[in-house]
N, CA, C and O atoms as a Tripos MOL2 file, in Angstrom:
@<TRIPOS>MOLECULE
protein
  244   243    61     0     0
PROTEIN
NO_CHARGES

@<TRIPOS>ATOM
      1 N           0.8450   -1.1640    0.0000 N.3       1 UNK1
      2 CA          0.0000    0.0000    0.0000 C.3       1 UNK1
      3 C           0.8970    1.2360    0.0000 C.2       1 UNK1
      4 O           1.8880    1.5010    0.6810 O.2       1 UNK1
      5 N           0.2400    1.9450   -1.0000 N.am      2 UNK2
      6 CA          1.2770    2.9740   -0.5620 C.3       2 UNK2
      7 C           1.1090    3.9750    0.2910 C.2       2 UNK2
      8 O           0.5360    3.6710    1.3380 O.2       2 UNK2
      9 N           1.6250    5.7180    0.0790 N.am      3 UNK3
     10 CA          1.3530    6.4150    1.0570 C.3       3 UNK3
     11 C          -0.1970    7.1070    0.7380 C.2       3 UNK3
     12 O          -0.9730    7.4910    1.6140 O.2       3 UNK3
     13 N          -0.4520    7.1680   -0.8330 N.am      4 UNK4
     14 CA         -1.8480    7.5500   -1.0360 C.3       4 UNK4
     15 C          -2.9260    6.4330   -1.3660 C.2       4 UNK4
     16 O          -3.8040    6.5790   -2.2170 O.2       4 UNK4
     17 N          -2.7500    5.2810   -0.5740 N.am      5 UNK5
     18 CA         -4.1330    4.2580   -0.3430 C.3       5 UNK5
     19 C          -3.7520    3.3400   -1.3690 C.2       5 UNK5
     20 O          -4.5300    2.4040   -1.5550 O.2       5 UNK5
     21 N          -2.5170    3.4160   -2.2160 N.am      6 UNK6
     22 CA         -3.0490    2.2100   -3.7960 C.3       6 UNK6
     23 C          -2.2810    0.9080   -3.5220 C.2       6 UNK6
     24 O          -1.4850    1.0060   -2.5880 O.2       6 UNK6
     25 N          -2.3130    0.2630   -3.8470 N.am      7 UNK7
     26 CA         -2.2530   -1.2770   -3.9730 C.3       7 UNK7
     27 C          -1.3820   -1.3530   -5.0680 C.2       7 UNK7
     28 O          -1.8100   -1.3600   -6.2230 O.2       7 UNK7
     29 N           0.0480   -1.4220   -4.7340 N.am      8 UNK8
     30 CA          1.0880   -1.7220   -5.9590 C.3       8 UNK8
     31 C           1.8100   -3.3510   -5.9930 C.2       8 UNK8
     32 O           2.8370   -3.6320   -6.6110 O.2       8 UNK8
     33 N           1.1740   -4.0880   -5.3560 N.am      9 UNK9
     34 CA          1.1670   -5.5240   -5.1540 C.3       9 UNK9
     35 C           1.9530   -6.1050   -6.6280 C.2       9 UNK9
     36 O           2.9290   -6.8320   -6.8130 O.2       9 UNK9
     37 N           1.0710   -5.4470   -7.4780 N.am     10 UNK10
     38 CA          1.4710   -6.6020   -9.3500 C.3      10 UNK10
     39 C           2.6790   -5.3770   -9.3230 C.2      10 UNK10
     40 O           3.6630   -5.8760   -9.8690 O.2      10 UNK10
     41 N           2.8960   -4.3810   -9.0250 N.am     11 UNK11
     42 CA          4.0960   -3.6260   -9.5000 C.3      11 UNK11
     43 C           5.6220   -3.9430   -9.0400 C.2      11 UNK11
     44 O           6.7480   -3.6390   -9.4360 O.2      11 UNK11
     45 N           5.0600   -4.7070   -8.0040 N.am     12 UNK12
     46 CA          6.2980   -5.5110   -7.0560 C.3      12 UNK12
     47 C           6.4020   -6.8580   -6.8550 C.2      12 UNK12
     48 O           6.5950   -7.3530   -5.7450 O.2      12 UNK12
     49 N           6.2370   -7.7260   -8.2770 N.am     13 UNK13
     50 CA          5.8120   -9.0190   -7.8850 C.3      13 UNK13
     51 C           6.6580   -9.8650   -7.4120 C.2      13 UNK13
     52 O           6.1690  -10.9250   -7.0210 O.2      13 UNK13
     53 N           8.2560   -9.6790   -7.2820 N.am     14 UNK14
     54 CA          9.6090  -10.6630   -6.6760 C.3      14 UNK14
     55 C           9.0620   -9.8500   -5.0230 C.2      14 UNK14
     56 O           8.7480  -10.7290   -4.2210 O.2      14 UNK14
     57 N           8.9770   -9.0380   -4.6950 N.am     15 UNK15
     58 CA          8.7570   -8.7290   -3.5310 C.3      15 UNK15
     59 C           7.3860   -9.1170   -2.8390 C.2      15 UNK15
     60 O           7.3840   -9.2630   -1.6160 O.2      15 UNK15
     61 N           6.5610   -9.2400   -3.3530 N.am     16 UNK16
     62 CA          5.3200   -9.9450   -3.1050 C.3      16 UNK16
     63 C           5.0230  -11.5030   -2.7820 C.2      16 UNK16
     64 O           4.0800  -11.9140   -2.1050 O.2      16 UNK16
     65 N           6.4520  -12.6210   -3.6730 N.am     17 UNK17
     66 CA          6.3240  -13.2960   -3.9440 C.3      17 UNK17
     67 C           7.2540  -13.6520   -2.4870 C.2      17 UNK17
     68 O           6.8890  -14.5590   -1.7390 O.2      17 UNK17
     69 N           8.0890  -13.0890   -2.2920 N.am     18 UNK18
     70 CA          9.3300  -13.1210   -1.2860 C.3      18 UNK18
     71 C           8.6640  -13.1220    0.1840 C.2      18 UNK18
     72 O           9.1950  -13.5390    1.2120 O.2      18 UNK18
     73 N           7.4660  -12.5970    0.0550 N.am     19 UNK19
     74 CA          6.5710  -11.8080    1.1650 C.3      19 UNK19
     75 C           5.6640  -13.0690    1.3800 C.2      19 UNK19
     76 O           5.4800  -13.4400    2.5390 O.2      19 UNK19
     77 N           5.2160  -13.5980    0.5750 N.am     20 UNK20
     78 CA          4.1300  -14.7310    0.8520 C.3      20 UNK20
     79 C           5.4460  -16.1100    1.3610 C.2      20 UNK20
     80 O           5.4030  -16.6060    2.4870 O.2      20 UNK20
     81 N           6.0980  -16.3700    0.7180 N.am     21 UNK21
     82 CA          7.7420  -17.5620    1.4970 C.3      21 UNK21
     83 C           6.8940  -17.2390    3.2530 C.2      21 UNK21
     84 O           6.4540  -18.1010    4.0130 O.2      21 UNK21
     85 N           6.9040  -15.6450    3.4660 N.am     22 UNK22
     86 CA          6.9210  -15.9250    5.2460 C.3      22 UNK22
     87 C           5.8520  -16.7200    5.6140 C.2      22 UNK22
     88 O           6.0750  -17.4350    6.5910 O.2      22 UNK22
     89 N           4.8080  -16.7980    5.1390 N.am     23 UNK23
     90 CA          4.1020  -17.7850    5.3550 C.3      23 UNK23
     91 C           2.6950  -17.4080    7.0160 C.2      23 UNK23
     92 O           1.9980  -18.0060    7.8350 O.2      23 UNK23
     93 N           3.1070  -15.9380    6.5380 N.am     24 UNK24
     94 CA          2.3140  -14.9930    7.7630 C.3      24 UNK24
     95 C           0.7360  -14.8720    6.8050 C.2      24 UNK24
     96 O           0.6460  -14.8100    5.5790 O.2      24 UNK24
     97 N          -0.5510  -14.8660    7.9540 N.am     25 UNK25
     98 CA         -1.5150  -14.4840    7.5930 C.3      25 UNK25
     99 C          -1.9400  -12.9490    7.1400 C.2      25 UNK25
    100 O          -2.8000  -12.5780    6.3400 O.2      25 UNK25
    101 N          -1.1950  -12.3490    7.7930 N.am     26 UNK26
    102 CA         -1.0230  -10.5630    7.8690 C.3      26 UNK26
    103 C           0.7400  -10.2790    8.5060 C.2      26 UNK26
    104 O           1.5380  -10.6860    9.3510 O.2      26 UNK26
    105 N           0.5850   -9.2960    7.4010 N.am     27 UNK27
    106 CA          2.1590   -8.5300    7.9760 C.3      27 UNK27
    107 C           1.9590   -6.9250    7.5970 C.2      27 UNK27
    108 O           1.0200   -6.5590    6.8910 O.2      27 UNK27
    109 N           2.7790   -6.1580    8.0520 N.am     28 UNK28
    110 CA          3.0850   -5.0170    7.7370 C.3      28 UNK28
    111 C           4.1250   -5.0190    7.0270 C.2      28 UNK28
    112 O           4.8560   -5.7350    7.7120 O.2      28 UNK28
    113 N           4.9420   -4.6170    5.8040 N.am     29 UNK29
    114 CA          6.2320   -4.8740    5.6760 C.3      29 UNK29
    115 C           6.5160   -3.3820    5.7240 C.2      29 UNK29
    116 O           5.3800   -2.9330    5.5750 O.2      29 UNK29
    117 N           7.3880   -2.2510    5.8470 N.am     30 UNK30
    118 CA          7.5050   -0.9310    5.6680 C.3      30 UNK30
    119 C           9.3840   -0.3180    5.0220 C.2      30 UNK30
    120 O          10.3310   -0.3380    5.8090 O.2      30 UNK30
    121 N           9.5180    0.0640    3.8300 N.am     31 UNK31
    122 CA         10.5530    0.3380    2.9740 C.3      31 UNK31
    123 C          10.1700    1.1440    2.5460 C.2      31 UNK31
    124 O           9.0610    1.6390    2.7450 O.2      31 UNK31
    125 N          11.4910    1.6980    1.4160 N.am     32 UNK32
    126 CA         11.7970    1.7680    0.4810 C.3      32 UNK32
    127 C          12.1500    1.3140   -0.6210 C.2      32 UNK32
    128 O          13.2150    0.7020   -0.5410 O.2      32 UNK32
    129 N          11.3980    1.3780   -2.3420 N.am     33 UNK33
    130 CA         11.7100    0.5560   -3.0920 C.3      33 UNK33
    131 C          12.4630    1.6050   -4.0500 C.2      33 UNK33
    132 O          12.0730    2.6760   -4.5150 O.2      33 UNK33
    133 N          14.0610    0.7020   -4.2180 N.am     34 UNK34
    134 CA         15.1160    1.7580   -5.4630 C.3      34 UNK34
    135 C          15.5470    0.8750   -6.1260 C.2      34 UNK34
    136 O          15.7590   -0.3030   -5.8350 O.2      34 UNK34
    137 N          15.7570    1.6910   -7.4870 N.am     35 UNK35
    138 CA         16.3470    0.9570   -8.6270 C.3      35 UNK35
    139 C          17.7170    1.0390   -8.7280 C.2      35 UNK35
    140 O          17.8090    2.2630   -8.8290 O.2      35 UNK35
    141 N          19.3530    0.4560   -8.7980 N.am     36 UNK36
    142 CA         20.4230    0.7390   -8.4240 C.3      36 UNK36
    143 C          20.6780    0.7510  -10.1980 C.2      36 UNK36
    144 O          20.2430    0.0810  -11.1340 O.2      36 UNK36
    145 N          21.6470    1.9270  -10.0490 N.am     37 UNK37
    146 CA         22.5560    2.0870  -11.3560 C.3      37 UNK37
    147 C          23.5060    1.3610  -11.9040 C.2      37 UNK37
    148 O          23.8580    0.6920  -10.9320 O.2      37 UNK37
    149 N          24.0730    1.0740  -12.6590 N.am     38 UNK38
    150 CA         25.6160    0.3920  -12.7320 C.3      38 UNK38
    151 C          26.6710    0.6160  -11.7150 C.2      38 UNK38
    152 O          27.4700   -0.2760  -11.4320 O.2      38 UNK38
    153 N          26.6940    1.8420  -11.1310 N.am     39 UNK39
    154 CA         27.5750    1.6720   -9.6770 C.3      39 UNK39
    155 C          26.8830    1.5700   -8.4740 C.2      39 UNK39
    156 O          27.3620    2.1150   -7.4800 O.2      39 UNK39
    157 N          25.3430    0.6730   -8.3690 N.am     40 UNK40
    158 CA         25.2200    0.1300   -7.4020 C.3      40 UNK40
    159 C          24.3000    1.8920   -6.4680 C.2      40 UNK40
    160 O          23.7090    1.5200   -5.4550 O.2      40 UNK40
    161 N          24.2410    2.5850   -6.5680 N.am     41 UNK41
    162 CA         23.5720    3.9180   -6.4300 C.3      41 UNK41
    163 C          22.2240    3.8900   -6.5670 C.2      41 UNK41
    164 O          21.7970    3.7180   -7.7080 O.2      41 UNK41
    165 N          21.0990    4.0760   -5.2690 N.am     42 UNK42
    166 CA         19.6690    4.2380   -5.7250 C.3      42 UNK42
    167 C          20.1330    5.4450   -6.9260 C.2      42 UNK42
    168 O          21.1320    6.1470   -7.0820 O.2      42 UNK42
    169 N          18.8850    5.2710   -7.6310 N.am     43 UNK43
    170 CA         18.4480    6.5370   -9.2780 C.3      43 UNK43
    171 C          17.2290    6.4900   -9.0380 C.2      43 UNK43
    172 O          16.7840    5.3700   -9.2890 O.2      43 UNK43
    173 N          16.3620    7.3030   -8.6080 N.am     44 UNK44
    174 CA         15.2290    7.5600   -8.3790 C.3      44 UNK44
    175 C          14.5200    7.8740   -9.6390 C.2      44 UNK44
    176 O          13.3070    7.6650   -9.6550 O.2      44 UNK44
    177 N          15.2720    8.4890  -11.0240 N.am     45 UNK45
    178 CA         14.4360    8.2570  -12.1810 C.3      45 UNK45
    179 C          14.8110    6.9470  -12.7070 C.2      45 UNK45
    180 O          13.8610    6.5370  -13.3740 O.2      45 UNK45
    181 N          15.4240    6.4130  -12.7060 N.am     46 UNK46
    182 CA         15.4240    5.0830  -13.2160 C.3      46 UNK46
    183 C          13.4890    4.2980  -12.5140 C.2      46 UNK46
    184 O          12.5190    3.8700  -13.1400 O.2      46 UNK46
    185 N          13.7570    4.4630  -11.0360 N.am     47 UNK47
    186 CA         12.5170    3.8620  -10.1550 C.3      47 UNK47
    187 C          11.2800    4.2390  -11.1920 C.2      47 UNK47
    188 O          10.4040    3.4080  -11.4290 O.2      47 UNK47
    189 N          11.2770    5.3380  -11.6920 N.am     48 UNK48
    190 CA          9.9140    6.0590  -12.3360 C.3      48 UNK48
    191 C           9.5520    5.7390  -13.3480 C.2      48 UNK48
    192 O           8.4030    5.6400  -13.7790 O.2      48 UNK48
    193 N          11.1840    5.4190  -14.1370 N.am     49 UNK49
    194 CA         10.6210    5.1260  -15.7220 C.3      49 UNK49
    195 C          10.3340    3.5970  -15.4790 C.2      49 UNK49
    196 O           9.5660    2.9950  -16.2300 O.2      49 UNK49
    197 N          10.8890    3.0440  -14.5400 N.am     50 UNK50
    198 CA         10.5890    0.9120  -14.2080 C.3      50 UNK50
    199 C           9.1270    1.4540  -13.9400 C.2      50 UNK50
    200 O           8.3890    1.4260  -14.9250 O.2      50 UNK50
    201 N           8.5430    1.9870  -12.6570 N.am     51 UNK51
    202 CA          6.9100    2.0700  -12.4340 C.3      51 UNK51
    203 C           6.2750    2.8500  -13.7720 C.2      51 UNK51
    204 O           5.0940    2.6600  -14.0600 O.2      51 UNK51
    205 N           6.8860    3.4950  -14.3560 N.am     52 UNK52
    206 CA          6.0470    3.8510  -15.7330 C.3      52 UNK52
    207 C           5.4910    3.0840  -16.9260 C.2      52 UNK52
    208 O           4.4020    3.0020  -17.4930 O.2      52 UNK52
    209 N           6.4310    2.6750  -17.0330 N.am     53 UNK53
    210 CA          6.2380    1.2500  -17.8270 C.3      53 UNK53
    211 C           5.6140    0.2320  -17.8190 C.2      53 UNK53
    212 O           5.2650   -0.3840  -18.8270 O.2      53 UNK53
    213 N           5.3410   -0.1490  -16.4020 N.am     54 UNK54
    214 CA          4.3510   -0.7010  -15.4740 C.3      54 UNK54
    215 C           2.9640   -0.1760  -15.8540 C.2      54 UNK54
    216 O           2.0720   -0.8500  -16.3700 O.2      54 UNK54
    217 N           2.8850    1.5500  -15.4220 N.am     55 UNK55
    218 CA          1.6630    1.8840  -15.6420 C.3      55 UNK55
    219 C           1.3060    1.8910  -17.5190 C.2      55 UNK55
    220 O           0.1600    1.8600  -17.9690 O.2      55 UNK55
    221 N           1.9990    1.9170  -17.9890 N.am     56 UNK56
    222 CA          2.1050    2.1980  -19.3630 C.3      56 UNK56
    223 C           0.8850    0.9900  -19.6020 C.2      56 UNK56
    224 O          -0.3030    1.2130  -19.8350 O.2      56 UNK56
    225 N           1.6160   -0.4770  -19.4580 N.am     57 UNK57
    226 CA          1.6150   -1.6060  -19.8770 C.3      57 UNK57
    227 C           0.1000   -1.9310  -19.4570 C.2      57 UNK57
    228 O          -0.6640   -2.2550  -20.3660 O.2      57 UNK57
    229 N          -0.3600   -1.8720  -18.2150 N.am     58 UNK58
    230 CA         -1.2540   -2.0410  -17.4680 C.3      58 UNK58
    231 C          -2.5510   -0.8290  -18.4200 C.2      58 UNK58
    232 O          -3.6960   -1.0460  -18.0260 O.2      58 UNK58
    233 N          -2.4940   -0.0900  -19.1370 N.am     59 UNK59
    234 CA         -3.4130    0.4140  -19.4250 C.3      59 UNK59
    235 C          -3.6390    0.3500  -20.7040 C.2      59 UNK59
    236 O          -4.5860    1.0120  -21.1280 O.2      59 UNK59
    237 N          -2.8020   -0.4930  -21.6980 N.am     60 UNK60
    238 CA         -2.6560   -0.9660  -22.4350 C.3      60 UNK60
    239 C          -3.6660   -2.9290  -22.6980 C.2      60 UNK60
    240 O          -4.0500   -3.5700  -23.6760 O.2      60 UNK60
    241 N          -3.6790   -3.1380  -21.1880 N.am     61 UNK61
    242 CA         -4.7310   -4.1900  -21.0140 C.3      61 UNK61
    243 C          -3.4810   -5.2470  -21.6850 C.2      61 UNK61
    244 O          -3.7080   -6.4470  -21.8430 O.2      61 UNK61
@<TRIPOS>BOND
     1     1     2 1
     2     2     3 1
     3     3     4 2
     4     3     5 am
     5     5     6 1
     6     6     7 1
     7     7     8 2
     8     7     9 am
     9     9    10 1
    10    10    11 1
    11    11    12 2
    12    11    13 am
    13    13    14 1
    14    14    15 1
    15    15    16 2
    16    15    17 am
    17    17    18 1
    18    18    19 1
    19    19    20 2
    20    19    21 am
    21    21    22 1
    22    22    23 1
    23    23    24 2
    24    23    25 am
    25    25    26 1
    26    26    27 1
    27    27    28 2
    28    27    29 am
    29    29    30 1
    30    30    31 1
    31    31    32 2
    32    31    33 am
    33    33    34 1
    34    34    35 1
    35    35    36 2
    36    35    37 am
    37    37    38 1
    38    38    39 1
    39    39    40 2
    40    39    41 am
    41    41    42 1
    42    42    43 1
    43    43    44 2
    44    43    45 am
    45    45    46 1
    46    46    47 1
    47    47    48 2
    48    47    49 am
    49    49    50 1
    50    50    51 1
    51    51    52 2
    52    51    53 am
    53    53    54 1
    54    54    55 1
    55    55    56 2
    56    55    57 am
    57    57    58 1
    58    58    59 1
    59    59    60 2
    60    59    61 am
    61    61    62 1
    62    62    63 1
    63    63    64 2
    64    63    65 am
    65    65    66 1
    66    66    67 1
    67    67    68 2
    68    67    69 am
    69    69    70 1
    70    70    71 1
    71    71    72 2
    72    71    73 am
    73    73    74 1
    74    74    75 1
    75    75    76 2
    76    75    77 am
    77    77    78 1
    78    78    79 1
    79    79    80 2
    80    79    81 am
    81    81    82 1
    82    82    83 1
    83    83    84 2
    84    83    85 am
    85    85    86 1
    86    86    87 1
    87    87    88 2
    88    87    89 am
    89    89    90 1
    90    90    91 1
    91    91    92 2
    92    91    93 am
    93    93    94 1
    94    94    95 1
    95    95    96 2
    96    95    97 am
    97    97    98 1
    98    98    99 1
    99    99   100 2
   100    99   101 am
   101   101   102 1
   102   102   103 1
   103   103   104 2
   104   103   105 am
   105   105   106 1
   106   106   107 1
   107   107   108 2
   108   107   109 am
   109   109   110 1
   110   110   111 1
   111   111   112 2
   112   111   113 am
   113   113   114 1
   114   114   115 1
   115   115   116 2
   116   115   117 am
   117   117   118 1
   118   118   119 1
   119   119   120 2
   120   119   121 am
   121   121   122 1
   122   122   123 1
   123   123   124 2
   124   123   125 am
   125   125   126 1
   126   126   127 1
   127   127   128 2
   128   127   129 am
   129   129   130 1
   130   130   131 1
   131   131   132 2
   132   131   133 am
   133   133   134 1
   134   134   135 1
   135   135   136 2
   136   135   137 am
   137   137   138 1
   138   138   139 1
   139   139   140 2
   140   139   141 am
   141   141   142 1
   142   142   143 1
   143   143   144 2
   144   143   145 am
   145   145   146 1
   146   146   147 1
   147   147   148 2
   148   147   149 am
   149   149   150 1
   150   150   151 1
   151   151   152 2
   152   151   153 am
   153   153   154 1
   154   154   155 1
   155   155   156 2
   156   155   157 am
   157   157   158 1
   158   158   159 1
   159   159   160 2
   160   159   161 am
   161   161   162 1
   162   162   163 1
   163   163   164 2
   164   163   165 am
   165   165   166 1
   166   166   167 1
   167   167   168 2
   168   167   169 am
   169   169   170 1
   170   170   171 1
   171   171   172 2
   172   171   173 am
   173   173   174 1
   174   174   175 1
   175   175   176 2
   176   175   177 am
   177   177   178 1
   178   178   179 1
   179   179   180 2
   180   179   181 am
   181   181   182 1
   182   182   183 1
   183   183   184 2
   184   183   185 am
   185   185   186 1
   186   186   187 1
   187   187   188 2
   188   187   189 am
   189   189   190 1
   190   190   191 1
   191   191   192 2
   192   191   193 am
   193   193   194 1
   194   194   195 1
   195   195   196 2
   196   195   197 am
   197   197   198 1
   198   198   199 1
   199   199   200 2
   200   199   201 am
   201   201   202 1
   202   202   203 1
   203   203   204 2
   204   203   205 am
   205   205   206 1
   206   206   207 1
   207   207   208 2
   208   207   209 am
   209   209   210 1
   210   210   211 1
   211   211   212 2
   212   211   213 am
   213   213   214 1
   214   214   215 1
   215   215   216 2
   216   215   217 am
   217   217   218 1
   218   218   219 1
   219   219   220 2
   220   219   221 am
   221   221   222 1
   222   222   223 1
   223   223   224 2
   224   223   225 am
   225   225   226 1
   226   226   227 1
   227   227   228 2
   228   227   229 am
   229   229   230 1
   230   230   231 1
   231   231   232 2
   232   231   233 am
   233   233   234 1
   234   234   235 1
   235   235   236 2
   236   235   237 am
   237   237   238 1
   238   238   239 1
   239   239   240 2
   240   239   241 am
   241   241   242 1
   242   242   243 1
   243   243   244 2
@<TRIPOS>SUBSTRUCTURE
     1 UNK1         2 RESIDUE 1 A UNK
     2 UNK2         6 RESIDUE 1 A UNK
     3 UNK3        10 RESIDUE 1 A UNK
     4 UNK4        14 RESIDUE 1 A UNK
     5 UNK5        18 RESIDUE 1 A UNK
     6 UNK6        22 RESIDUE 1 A UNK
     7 UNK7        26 RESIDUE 1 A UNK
     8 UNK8        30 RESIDUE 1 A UNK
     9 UNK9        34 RESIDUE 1 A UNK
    10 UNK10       38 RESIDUE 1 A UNK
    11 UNK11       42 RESIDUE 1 A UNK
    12 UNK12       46 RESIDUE 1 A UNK
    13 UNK13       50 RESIDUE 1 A UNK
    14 UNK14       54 RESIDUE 1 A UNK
    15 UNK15       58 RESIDUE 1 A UNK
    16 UNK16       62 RESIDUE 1 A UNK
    17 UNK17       66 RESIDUE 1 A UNK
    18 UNK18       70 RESIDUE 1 A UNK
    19 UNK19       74 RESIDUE 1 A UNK
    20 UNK20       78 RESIDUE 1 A UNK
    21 UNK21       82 RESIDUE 1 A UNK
    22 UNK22       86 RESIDUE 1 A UNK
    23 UNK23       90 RESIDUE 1 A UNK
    24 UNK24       94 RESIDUE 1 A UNK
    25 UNK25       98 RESIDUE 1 A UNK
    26 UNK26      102 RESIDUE 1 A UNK
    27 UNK27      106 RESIDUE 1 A UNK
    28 UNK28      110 RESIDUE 1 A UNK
    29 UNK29      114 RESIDUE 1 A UNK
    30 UNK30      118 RESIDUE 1 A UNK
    31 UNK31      122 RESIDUE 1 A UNK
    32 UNK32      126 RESIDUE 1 A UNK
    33 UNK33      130 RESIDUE 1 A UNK
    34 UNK34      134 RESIDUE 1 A UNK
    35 UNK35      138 RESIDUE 1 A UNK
    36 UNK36      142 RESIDUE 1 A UNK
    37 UNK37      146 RESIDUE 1 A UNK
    38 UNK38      150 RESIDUE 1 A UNK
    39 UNK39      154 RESIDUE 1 A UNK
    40 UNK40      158 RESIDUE 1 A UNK
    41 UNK41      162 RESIDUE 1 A UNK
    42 UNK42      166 RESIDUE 1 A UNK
    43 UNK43      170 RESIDUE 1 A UNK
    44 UNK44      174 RESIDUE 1 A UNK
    45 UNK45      178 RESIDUE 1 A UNK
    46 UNK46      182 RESIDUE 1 A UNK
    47 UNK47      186 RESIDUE 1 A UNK
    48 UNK48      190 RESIDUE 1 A UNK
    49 UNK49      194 RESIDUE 1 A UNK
    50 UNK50      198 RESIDUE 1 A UNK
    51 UNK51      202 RESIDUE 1 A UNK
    52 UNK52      206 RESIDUE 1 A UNK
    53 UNK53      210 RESIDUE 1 A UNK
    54 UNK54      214 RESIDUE 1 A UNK
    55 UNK55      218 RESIDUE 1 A UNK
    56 UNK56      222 RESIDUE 1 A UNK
    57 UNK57      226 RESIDUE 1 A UNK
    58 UNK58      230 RESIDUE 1 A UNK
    59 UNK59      234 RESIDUE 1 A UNK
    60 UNK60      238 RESIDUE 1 A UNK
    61 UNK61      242 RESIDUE 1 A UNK
């Protein structure tokens, strides 16, 4: 969930998938999600154009 109510569950699916392994009925999990550059550096537009693409794709059906 994010900070404005949405449900990015399919936008994070290795992390979702990593999340169900715990094998908990309910969890909170609470992060940050970054995309690292070739030297290993969050890039916060890199993060935007990966979730863009996402949204791109998704409205595309």
């Amino acid at each position: 969930m994010t900070r404005g109510g949405y449900d990015w569950t399919d936008r994070f699916p290795a992390i979702a998938a990593e999340a169900r392994l715990l094998g908990l009925k309910t969890a909170i999990l609470d992060g940050e999600a970054v995309v690292l550059d070739e030297h290993g550096r969050s890039e916060f537009g890199m993060l935007q154009r990966v979730l863009g693409s996402h949204a791109s794709a998704a409205s595309r059906g």
